[in-house]
N, C-alpha and C positions, 0 to 999 in steps of 0.2 A: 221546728220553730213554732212558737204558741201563736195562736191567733185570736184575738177579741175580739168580739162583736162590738163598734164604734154605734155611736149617731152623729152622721154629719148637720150640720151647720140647716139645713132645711126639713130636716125631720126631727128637730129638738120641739119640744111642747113645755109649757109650764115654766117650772123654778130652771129646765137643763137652760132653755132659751133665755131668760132671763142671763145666766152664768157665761153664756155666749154671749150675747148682746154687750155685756161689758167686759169681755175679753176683747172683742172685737173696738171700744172704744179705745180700752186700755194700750192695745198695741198692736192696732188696726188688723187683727186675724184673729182665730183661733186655732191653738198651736197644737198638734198629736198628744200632746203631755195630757192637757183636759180631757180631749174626746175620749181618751182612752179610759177614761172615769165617767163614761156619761151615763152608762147604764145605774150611776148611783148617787143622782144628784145632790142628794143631804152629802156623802161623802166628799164627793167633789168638793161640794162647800169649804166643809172643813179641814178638807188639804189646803184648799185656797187662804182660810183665816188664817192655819200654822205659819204657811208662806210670810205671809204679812207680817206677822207676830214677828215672827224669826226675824225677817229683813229688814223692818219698818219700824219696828217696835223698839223699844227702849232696848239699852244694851251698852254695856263699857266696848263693846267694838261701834268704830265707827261703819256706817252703813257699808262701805267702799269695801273694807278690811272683812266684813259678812260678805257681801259679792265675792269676794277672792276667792274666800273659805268655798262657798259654794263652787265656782269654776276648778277647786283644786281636786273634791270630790267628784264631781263630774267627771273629769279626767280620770280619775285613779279607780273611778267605775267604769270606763269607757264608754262615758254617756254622753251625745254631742249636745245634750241640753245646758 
């Protein structure tokens, strides 16, 4: 099993704690999916825009119909995210 070096929630400094702070707004926690990227906050970031992009962002699917897409890969990766 791999194991990564996380930063929780009260050892974040800087741009990580900022990226927490509004996850924590976002969806009152911050979820393993982030910490797991904390050692690389510029990156994190820019996982974080694609997200956005991807889900939020203009698209001939509707937003609902991208949620799907995503829950279907999820599953078919065995990912409980």
């Amino acid at each position: 099993m791999a194991w990564i070096r996380t930063f929780a929630e009260n050892e974040a400094t800087g741009r990580l704690a900022e990226i927490y702070e509004a996850a924590r707004k976002r969806a009152g926690r911050v979820y393993n999916i982030l910490k797991i990227q904390s050692q690389n906050p510029a990156a994190l970031q820019e996982m974080l825009d694609l997200y956005v992009a991807t889900v939020r962002g203009e698209s001939p699917q509707t937003r609902a119909q991208r949620e799907m897409l995503a829950v279907v890969v999820s599953r078919a990766n065995h990912c409980h995210y």
